[in-house]
Backbone bond lengths (Angstrom), bond angles and torsions (degrees), N, CA, C in turn:
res aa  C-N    CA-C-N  psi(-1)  N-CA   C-N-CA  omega(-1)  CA-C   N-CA-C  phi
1 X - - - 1.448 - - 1.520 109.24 -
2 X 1.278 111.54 108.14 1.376 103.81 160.07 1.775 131.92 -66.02
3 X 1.019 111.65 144.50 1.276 125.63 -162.70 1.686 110.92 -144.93
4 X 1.244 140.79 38.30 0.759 130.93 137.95 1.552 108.70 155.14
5 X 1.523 146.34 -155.43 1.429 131.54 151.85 1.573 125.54 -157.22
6 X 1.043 136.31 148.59 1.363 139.22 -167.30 1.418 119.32 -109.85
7 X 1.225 102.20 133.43 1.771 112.42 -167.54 2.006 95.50 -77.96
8 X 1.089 151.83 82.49 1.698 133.16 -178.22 1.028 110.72 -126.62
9 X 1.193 109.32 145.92 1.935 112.71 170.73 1.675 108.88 -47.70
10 X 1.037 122.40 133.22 1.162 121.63 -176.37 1.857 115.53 -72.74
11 X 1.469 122.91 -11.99 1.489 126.55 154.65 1.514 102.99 -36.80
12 X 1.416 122.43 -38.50 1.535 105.42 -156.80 1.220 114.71 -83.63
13 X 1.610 120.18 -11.33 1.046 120.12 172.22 1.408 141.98 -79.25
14 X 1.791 98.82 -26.54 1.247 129.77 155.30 1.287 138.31 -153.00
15 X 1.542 98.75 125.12 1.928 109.52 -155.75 1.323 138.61 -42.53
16 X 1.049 140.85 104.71 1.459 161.14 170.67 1.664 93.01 83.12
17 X 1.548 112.22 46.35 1.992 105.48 155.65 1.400 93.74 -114.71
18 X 1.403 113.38 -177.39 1.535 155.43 144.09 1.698 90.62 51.53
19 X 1.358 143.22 34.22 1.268 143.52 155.43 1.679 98.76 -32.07
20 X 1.465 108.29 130.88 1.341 116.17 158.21 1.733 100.12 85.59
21 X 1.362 131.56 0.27 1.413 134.41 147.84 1.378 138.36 -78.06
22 X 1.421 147.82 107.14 1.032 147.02 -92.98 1.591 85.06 -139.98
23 X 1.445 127.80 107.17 1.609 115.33 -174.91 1.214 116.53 -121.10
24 X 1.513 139.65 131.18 1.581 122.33 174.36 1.921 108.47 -89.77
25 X 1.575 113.73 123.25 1.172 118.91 -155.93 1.298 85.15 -107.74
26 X 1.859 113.45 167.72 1.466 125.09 160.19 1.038 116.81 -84.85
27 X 1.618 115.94 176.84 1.477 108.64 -166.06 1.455 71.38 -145.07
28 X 1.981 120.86 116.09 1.118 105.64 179.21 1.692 112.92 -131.58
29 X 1.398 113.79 143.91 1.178 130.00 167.14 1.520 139.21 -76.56
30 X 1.154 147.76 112.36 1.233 134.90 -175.07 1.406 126.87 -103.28
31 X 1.547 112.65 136.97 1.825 104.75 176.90 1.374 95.96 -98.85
32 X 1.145 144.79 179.50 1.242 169.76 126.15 1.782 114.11 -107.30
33 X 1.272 93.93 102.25 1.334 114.23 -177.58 1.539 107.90 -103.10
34 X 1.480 114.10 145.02 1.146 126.87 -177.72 1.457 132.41 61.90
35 X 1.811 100.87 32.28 1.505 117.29 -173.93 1.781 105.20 -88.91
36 X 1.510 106.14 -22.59 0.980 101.60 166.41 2.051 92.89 114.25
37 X 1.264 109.01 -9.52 1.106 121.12 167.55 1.678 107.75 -127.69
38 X 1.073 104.41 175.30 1.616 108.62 170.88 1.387 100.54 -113.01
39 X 1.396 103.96 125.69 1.915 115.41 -168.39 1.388 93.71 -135.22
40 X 1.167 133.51 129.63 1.347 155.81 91.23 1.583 137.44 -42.17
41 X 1.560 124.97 98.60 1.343 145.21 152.56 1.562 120.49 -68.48
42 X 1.432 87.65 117.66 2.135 96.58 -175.47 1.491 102.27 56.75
43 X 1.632 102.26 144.94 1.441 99.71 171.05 0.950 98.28 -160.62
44 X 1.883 110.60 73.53 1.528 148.61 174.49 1.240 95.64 9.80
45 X 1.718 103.62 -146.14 1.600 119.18 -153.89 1.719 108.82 -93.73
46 X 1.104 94.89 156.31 1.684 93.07 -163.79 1.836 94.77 -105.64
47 X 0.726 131.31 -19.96 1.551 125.82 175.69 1.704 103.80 -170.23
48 X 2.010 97.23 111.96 1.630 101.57 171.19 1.298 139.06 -58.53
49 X 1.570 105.15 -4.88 1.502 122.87 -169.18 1.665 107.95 -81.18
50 X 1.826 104.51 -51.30 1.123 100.08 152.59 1.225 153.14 -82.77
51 X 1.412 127.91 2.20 1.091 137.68 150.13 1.446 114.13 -51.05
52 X 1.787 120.04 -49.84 1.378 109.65 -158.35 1.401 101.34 -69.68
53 X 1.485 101.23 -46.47 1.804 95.25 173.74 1.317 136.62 -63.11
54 X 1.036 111.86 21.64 1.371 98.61 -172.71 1.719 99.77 -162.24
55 X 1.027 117.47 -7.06 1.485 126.74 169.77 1.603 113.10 -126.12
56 X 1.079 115.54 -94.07 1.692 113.36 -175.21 1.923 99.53 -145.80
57 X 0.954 110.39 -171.73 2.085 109.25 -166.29 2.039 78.86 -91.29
58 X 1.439 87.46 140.15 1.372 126.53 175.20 1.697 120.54 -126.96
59 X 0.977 119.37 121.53 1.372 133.68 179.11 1.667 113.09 -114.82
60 X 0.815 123.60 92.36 1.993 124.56 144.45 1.730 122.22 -95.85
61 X 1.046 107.90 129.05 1.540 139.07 161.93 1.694 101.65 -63.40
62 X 1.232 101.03 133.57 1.361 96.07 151.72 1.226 142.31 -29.01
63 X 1.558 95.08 -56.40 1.343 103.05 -163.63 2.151 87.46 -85.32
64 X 0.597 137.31 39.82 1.477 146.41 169.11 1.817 117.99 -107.78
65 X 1.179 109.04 -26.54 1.568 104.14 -160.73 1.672 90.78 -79.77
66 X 1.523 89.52 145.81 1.984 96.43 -161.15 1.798 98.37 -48.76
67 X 1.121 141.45 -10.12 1.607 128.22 -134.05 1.620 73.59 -87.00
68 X 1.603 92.13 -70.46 1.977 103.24 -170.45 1.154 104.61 -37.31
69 X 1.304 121.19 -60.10 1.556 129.60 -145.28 1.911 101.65 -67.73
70 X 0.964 96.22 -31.46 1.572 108.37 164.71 1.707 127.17 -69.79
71 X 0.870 112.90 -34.47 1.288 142.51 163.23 1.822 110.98 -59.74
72 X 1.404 108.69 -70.27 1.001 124.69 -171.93 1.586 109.14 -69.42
73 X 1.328 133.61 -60.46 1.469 132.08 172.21 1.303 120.80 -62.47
74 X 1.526 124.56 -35.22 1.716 119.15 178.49 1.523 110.16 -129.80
75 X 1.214 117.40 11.27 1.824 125.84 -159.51 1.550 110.94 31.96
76 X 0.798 110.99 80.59 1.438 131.30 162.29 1.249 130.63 -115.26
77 X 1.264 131.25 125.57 1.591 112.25 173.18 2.314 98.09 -96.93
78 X 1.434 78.00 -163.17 1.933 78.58 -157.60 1.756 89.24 -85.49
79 X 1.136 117.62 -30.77 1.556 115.96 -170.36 1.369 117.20 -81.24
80 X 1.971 109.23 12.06 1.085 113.33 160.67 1.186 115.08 -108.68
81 X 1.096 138.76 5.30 1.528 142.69 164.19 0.807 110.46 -59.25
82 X 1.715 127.66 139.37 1.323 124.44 -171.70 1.748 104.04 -117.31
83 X 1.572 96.81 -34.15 2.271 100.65 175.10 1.791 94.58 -112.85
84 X 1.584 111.89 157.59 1.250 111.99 150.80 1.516 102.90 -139.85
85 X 1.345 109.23 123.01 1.491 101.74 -179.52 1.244 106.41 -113.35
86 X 1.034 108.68 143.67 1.711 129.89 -169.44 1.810 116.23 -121.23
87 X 1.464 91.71 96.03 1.859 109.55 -166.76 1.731 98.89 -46.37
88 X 1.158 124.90 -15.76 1.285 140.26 -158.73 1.674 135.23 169.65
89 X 1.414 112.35 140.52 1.426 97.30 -166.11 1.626 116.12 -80.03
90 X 1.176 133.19 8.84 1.525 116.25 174.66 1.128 125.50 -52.50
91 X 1.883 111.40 162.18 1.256 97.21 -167.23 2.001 105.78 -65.75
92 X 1.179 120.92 -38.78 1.169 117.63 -176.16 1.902 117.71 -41.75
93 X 1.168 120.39 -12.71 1.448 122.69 -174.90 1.246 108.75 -131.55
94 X 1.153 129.61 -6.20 1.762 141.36 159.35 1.146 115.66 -73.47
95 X 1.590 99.99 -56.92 2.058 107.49 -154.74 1.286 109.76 -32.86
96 X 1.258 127.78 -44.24 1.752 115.67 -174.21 1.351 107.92 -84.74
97 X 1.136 133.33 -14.05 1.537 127.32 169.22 1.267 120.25 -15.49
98 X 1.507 118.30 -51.73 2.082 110.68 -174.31 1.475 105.41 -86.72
99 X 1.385 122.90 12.13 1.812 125.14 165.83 1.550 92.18 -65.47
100 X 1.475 129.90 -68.33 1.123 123.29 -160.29 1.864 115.06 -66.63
101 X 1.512 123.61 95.19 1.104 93.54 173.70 1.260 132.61 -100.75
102 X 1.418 133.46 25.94 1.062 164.64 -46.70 1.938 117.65 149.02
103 X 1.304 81.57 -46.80 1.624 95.44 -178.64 1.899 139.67 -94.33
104 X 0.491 88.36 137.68 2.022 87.53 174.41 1.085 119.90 -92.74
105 X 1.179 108.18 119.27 1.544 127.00 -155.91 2.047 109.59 -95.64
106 X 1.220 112.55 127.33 1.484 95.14 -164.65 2.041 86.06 -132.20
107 X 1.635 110.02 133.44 1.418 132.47 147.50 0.857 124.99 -164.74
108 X 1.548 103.21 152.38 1.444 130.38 169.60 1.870 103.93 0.72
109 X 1.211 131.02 125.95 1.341 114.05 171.70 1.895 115.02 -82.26
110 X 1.153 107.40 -3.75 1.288 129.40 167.67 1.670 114.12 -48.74
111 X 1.737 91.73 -72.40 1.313 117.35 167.69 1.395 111.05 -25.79
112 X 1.423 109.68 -94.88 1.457 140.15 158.66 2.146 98.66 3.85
113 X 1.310 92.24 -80.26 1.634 90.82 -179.38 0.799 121.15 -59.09
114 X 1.535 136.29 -40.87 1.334 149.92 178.59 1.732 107.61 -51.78
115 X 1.296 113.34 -34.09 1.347 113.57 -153.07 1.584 95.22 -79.74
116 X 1.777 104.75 -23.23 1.538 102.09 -165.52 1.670 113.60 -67.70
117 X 1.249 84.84 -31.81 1.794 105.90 -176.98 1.281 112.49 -130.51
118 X 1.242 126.11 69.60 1.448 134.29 154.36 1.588 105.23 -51.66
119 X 1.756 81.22 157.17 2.070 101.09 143.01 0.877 102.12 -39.74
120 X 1.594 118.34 169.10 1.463 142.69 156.51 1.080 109.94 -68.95
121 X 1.564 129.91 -30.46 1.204 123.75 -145.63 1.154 103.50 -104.70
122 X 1.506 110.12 -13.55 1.730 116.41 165.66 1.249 120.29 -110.43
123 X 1.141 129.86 7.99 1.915 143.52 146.16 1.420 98.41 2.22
124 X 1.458 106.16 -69.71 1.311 102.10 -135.36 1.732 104.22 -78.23
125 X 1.432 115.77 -14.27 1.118 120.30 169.67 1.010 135.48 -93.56
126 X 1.251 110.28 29.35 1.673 124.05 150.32 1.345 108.71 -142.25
127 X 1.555 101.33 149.72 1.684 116.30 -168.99 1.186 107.76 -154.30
128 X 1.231 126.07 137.18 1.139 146.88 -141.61 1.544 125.19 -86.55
129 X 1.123 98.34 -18.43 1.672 139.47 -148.58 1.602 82.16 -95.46
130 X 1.564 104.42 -70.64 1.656 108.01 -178.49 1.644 123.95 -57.43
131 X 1.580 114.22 -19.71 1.109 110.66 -163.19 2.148 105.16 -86.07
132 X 1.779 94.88 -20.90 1.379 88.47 -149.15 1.440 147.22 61.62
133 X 1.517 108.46 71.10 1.608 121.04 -155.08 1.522 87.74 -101.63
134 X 1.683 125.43 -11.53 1.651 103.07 177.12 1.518 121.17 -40.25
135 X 1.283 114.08 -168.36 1.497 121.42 -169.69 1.550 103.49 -89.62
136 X 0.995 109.75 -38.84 1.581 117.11 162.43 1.547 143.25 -45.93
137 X 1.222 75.47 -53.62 1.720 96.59 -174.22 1.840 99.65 -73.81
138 X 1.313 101.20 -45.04 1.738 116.17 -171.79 1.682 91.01 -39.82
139 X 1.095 139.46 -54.61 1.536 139.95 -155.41 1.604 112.59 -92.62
140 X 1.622 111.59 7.89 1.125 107.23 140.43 1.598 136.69 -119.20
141 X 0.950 110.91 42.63 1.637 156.33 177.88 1.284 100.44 -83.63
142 X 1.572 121.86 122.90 1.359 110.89 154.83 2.002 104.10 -124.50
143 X 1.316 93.86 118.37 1.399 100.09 -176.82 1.962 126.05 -91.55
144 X 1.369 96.98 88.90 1.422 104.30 -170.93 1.722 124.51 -53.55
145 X 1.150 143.45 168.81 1.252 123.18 146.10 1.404 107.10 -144.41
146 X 1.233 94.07 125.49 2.049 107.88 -166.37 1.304 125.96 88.26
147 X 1.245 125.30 -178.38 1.778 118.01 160.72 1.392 114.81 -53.43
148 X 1.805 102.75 131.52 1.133 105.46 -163.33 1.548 95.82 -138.44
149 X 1.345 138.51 139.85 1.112 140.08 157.60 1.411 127.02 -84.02
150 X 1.370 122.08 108.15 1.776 139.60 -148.63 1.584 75.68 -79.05
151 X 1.326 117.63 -82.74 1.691 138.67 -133.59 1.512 86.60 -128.87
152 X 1.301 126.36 142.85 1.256 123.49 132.15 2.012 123.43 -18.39
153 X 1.586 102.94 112.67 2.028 86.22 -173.57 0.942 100.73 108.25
154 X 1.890 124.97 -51.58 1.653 122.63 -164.15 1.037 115.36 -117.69
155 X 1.244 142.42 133.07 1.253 160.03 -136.27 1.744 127.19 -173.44
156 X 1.197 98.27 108.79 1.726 110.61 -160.48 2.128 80.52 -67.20
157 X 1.420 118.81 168.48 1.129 127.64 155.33 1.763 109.17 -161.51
158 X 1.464 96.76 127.85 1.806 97.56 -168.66 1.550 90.16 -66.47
159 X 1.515 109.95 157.26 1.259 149.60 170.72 1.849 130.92 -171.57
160 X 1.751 78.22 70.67 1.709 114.07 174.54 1.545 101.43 -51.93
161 X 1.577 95.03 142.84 1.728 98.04 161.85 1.534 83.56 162.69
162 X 1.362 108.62 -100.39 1.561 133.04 155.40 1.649 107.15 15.50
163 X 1.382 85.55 -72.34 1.642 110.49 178.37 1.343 105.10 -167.44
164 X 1.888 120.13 144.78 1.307 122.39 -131.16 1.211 93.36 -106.86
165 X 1.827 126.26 22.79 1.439 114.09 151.69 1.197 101.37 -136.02
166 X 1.428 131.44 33.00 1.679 139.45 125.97 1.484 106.37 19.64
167 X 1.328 125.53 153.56 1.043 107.84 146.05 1.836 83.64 -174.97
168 X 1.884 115.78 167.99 1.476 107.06 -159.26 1.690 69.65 -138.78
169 X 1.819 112.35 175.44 1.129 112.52 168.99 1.541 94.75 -144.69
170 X 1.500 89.95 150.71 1.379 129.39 -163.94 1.320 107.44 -97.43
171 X 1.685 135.48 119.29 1.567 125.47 -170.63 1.627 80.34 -138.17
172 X 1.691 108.49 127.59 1.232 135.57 157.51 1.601 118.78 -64.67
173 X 1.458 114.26 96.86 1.740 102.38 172.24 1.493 112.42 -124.47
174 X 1.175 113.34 -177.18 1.326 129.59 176.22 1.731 110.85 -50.86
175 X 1.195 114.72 -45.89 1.613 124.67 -175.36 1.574 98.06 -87.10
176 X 1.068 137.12 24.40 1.450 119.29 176.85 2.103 98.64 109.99
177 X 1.311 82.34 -179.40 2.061 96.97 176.72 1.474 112.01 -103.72
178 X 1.649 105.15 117.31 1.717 93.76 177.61 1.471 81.53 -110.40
179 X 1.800 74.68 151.44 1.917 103.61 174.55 0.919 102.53 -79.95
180 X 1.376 136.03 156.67 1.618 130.69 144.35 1.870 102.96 -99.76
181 X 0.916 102.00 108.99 1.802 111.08 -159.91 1.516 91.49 -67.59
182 X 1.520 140.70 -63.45 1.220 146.02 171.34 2.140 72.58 105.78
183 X 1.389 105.19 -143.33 1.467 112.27 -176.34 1.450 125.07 -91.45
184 X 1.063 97.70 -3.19 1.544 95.97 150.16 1.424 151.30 -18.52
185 X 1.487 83.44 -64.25 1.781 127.92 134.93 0.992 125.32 -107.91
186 X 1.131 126.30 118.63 1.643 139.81 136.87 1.565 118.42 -18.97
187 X 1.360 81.65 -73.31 1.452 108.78 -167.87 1.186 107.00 -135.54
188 X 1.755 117.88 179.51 1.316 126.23 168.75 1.356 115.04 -79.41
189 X 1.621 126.84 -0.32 0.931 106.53 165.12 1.873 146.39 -92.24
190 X 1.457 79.45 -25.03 1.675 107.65 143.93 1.720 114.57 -21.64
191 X 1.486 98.30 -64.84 1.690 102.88 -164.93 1.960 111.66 -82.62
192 X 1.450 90.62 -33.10 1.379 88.61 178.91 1.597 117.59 -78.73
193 X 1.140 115.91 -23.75 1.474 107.93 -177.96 1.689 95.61 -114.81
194 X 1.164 140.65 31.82 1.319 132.87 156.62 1.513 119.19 61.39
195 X 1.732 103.57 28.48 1.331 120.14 173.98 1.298 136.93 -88.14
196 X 1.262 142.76 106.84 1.362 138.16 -162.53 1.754 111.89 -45.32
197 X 1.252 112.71 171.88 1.489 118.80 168.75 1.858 96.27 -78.90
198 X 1.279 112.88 167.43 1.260 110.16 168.74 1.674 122.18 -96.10
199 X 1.649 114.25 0.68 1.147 114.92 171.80 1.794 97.57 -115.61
200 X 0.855 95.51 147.99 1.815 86.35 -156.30 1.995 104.48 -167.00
201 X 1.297 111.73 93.07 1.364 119.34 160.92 1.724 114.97 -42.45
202 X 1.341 116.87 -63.18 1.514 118.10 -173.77 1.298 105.60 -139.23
203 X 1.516 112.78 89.98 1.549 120.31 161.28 1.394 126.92 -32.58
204 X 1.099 113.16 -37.45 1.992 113.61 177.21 1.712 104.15 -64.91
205 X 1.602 90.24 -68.19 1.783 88.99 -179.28 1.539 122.96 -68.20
206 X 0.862 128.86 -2.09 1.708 147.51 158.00 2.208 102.74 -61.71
207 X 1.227 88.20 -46.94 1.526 106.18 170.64 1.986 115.50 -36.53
208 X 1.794 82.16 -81.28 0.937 115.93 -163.80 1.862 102.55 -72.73
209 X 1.259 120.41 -11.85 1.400 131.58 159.07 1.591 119.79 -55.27
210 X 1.833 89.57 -57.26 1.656 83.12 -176.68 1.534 108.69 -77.64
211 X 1.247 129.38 -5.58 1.590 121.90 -171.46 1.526 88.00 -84.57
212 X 1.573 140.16 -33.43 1.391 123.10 -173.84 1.412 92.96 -69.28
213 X 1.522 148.32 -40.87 1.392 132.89 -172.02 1.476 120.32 -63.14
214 X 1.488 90.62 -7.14 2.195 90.04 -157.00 1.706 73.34 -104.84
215 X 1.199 129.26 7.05 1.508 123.02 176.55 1.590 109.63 -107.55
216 X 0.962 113.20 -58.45 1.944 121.26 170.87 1.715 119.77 -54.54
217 X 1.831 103.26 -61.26 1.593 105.13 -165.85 1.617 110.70 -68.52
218 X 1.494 88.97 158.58 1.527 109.43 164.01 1.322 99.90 -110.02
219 X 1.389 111.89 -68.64 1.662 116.31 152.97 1.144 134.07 -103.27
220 X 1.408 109.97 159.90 1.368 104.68 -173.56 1.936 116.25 -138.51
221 X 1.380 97.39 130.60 1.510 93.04 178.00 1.745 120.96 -99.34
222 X 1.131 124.79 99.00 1.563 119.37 -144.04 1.887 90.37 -107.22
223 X 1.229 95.94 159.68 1.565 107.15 -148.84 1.579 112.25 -73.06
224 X 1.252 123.88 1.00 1.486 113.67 159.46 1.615 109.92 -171.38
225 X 1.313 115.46 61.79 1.603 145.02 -154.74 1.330 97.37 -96.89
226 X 1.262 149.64 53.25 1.579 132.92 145.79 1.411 125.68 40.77
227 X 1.252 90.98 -52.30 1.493 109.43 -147.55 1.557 95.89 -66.97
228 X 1.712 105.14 -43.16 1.829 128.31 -158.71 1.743 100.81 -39.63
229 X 1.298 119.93 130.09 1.251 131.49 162.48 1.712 114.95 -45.81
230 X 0.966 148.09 121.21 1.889 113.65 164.23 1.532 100.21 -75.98
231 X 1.122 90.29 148.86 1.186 104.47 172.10 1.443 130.52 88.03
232 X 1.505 98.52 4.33 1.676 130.94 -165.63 1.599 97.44 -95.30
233 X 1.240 111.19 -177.80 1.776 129.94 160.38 1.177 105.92 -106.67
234 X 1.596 140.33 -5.90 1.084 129.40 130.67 1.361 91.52 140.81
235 X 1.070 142.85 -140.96 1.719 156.02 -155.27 1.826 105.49 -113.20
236 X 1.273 119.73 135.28 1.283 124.22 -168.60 1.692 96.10 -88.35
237 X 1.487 132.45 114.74 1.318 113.87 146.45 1.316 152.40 -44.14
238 X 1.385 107.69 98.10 1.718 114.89 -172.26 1.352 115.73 -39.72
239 X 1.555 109.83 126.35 1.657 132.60 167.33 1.799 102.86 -15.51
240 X 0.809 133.31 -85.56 1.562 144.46 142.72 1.537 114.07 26.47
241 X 1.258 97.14 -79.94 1.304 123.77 -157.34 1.651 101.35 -74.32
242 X 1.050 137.17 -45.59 1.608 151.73 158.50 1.838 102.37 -9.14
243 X 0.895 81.84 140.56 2.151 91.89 162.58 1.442 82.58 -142.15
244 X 1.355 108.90 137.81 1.513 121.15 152.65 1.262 110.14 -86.91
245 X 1.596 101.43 165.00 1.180 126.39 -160.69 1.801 101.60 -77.67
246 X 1.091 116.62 122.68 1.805 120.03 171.16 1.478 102.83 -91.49
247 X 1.581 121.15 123.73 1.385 112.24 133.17 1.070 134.06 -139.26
248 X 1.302 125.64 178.56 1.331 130.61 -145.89 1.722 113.25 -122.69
249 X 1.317 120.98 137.57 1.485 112.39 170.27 1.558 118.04 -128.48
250 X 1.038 130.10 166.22 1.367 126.54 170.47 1.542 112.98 -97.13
């Protein structure tokens, strides 16, 4: 579900290209239907006004703000959600977080700490306001650590780099496993050519992130890809790009 879009140099999306190119990106949301729960992944920007000011120019449509867009792709309202998992705390994959009040909120516990005390250089993309750190809200938090199985099918899996309690989710279907990359990936080009994001906590493990995706996906929905269908399972991973699975016996 799209939900809104970002004016950014296109460097940030992928590391040391297209400096000085000016790109409007998606800002995307995910349902997971038929998990047997009602799950929501990222729940984009919570108000475009403040984004533009205070981050980079932001645009939502009406028909964009998660409530509709939820409504409109799976008919759902937010107080029927029962998980919302959040690949990461920025504001871009938080902001709708306090729509659901209703829901159980599950990350990385990494994340979670990390978010309190970031870099400097990523301050500004987390806020506090969006996360809900009251005393209340804190106890509907579920704080994972490692691969974790949400639902039968769904399955949190860390993928540090981005930010060093990252994490992407894994949905079991009939056509194969799409990732939901969150920022991990940007884009598909990130994964296929083994390119970092351009905002990036730890370049090595950012690395070693996208080689676990070119190992798991069939498809992949990467965190602000153009390309993504709405309403799709997202982009098929090219033959190419794949590592099979190695194992080992004694």
């Amino acid at each position: 579900m799209p939900t809104g879009w970002l004016t950014v140099d296109r460097s940030s999306q992928v590391y040391g290209r297209y400096f000085g190119q000016q790109i409007k990106v998606p800002v995307w949301s995910t349902a997971i239907v038929g998990a047997g729960k009602k799950i929501v992944v990222d729940t984009g920007i919570h108000d475009p006004g403040w984004v533009s000011n205070f981050v980079c120019p932001c645009e939502q449509a009406p028909e964009e703000k998660l409530e509709r867009a939820l409504k409109e792709y799976v008919g759902w309202s937010a107080d029927e959600v029962d998980i919302v998992i959040n690949t990461h705390l920025h504001y871009d994959h938080s902001g709708g977080n306090t729509l659901f009040k209703n829901a159980r909120f599950v990350v990385q516990a990494k994340e979670w700490e990390y978010a309190g005390h970031p870099l400097p250089t990523q301050a500004t993309y987390y806020q506090e306001f969006l996360i809900g750190r009251e005393p209340l809200a804190y106890f509907r938090w579920q704080f994972v650590h490692g691969v974790t199985d949400i639902v039968p099918g769904v399955r949190v899996v860390p993928t540090p780099g981005h930010t060093p309690g990252h994490q992407s989710v894994a949905v079991d279907t009939e056509e194969g496993v799409v990732l939901i990359a969150g920022d991990c990936a940007n884009c598909m080009e990130n994964i296929v050519d083994l390119v970092p994001v351009g905002i990036v906590h730890e370049t090595l493990a950012e690395m070693g992130s996208l080689t676990r995706i070119r190992q798991i996906a069939d498809f992949v929905i990467p965190g602000h890809d153009p390309n993504v269908v709405p309403g799709s399972a997202g982009i098929a991973l090219p033959a190419g790009a794949r590592i099979a699975h190695v194992t080992t016996s004694n």
